[in-house]
C-alpha positions, 0 to 999 in steps of 0.5 A: 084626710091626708097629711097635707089636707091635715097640714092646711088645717093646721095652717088655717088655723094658725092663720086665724088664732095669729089674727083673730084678736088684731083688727085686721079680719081673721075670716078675710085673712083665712079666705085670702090663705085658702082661696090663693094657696091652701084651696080646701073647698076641693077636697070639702066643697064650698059649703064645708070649707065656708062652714070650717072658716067659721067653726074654726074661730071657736079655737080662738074663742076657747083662748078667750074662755081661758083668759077671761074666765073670771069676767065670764062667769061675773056675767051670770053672777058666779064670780065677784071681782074686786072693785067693781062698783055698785052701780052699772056692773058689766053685766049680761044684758050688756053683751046680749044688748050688744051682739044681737044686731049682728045675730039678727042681720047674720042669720037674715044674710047667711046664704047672701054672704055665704054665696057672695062674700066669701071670695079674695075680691069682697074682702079686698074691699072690705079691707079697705072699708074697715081700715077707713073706719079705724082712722076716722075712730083713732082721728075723730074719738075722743082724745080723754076716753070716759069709759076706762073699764067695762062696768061704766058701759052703758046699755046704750053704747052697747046697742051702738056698739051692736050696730057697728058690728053688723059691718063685720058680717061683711067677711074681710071688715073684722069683727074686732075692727068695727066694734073697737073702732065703735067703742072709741068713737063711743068714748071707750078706750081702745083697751076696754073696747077690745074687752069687749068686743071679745067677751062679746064674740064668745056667744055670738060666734058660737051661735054663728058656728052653731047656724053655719054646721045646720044650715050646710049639715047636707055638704059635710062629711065623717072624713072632715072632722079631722080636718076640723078637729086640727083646724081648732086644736091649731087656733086655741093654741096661737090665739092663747099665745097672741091675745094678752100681747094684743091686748097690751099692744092696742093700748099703745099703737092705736088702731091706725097702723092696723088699718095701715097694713090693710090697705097695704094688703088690699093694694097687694091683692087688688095687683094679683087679683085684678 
């Protein structure tokens, strides 16, 4: 690896701990980068350029570790925290309940979306599906929310919001996106359903790294771990910067102006693209 190849790692990397935590697609925004500018999969390949875009999220997921270690290990009953109520603690059952619609579908679709999805002219319509449902979330939820903390979460809203996932796979929609946008729909507040969403990405997104290395293992190389090694090093370092300031801003400004810049976005992309 040269400079410049380690240099579009770096700025792979920044572009996906900057958006990783916004509703606004890491993974689409990383594609749009590297297909339009960076173009990586010419010195690693389609399969290992697809593969980094998904391993290097997990730079953005170790900022997550960082932030909410306390809550993480109450999950497996390592850590108490204070004021939890006695009944409906946030437990573990919650995110598995949660993530596993998206495992299955994930794992069912991984070469469609691998082979078909992973281009600018998919997320620029993916873009537009997921702001959509942000409007309809922050115009049609609930204007009192009834779930203002983790531990009212019933295992049922965590299955619906489960559900809602699965349009993620589609690259371009945001993980981040459609389950905050489910959980207000659902009753939660927007500050809640973004906790969630993030302890939630921290094993499915490594379960998807895990899957996306062994299916294309065969497509890399010993000269990528370089590359991949400044890609994940860049993400944890902006993602640890970006995700308390979004947290404290998705309370305030709502989803909307989010989907706002991402049709504005897909209407600059369609302009070059088409």
């Amino acid at each position: 690896m040269d400079f410049i190849e380690l240099l579009k790692a770096l700025i792979l990397g920044l572009v996906e701990g900057m958006t990783e935590f916004a509703p606004v697609s890491s993974t689409g925004h990383m594609i749009i980068v590297d297909d339009m500018w960076l173009k990586t999969e010419e010195f690693l390949g389609m399969y290992s350029a697809n593969t980094f875009k998904i391993v290097v999220q997990l730079g953005s997921i170790l900022a997550v570790v960082v932030v909410m270690w306390k809550r993480l290990l109450s999950l497996v009953g390592l850590y108490k925290i204070k004021g939890q109520p006695a009944n409906r603690k946030f437990n573990l059952i919650h995110v598995i309940v949660g993530m596993l619609p998206a495992v299955i579908l994930g794992f069912a679709f991984k070469d469609y979306i691998d082979d078909y999805l992973f281009g600018v002219k998919p997320v620029i319509f993916s873009l537009v599906a997921g702001a959509i449902l942000m409007i309809v979330a922050d115009k049609f939820g609930p204007k009192r929310p009834t779930v203002t903390t983790l531990d009212k979460i019933s295992y049922g809203q965590a299955l619906k919001i489960g559900l809602v996932q699965c349009l993620s796979l589609w690259p371009g929609f945001s993980r981040s996106g459609a389950t905050i946008s489910g959980g207000v729909l659902l009753g939660l507040d927007h500050k809640t359903a973004a906790d969630f969403t993030f302890i939630m990405a921290v094993p499915i997104m490594a379960g998807a790294s895990l899957v996306s290395v062994l299916k294309n293992w065969e497509y890399m190389s010993m000269d990528h771990i370089g590359f991949y090694a400044v890609g994940f090093v860049s993400a944890f370092v902006f993602a640890l910067l970006s995700i308390k300031f979004f947290l404290k801003l998705i309370d305030k400004i709502k989803l909307t102006p989010f989907a706002i810049y991402r049709i504005i976005l897909a209407i600059v992309l369609a302009i070059i693209v088409f």
